[in-house]
N, C-alpha and C positions, 0 to 999 in steps of 0.2 A: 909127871903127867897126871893131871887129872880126870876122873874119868865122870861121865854125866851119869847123875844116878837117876834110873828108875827106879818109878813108886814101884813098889808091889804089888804083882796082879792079885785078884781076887779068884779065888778056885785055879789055880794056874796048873795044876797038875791034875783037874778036876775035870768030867764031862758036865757038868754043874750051870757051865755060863751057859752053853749051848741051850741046854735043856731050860732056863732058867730064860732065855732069852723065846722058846717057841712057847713057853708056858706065860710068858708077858702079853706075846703078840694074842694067842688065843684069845687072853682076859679082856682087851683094848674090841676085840674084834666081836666079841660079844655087846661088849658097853656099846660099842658103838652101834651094833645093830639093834638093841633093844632105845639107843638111843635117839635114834633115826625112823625106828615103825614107828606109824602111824597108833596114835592112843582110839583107843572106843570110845566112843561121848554118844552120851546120850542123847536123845533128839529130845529139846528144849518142847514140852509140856503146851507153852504161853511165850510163843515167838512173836516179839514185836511189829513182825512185818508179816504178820499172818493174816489169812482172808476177812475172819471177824474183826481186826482191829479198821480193816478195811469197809466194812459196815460200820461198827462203832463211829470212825470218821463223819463218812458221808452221810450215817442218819444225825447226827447231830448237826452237825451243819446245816441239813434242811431243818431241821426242830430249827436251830437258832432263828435262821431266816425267816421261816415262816412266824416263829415269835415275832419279829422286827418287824414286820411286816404287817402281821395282822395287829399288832399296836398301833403303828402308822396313823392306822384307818379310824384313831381314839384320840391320839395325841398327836402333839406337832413336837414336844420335846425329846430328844436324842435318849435323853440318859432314859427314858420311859420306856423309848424304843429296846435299848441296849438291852435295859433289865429283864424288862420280857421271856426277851429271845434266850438269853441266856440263860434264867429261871427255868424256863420248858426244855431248855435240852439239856440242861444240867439234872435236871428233878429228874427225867427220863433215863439219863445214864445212872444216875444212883438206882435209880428203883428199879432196874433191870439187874444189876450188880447185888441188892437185898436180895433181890426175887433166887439171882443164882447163886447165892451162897446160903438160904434153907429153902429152896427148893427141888435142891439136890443137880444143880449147875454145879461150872465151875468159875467163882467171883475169883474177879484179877481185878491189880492197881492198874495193870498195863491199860484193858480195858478203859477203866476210868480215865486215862492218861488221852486215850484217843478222844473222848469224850470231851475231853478239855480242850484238847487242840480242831477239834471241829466245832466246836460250837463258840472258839473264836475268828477260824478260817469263817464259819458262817455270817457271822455278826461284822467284820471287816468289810467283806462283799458287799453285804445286804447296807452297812452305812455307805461303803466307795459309792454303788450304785444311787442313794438315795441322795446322796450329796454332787456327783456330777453329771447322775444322768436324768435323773426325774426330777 
């Protein structure tokens, strides 16, 4: 007859595995919980979708527009128009962004960044308009 061997336990005459086995679950029950809280972050300084970049926008756009616009009334050609509008709210977002970074503001890209995307939302409008509706 042969007989089926077993492996060899490990601590088998030992309170070893027990203890060895509530000293695992602890370790796990920790990681897991310091894995699962919630971390502390900091509240971002220059949030993208903050109220000033919400200004930044909307005065550039009207800058751009009104660029486009009050050129119009000079010239009949597009690109005269474009450059305008764009010059005036672009010159105004920069010099606003000098002004706050020595003037003891706080200068952001982010800022600039709104400046650029309004003052092409402007310039789109102000031509869709000039080209389908007047």
């Amino acid at each position: 007859m042969t007989s089926a061997r077993q492996p060899p336990a490990l601590f088998a005459s030992s309170p070893a595995p027990a203890a060895l086995r509530r000293a695992v679950a602890a370790l796990l029950a920790v990681a897991l919980t310091f894995a699962l809280a919630p971390r502390a972050v900091a509240a971002d300084p220059d949030p993208w979708f903050g109220r000033d970049k919400a200004l930044h926008f909307g005065a550039s756009s009207l800058l751009a527009g009104g660029g486009y616009a009050g050129a119009a009334a000079f010239s009949e050609r597009t690109g005269v128009r474009v450059a305008t509008g764009a010059s005036l709210a672009l010159s105004a977002g920069i010099a606003k962004e000098v002004y706050d970074r020595y003037g003891g503001g706080d200068a952001s890209w982010r800022d600039l960044t709104w400046d650029a995307v309004g003052t092409a939302t402007g310039l789109l409008v102000s031509w869709l308009l000039d080209r389908y509706v007047f």
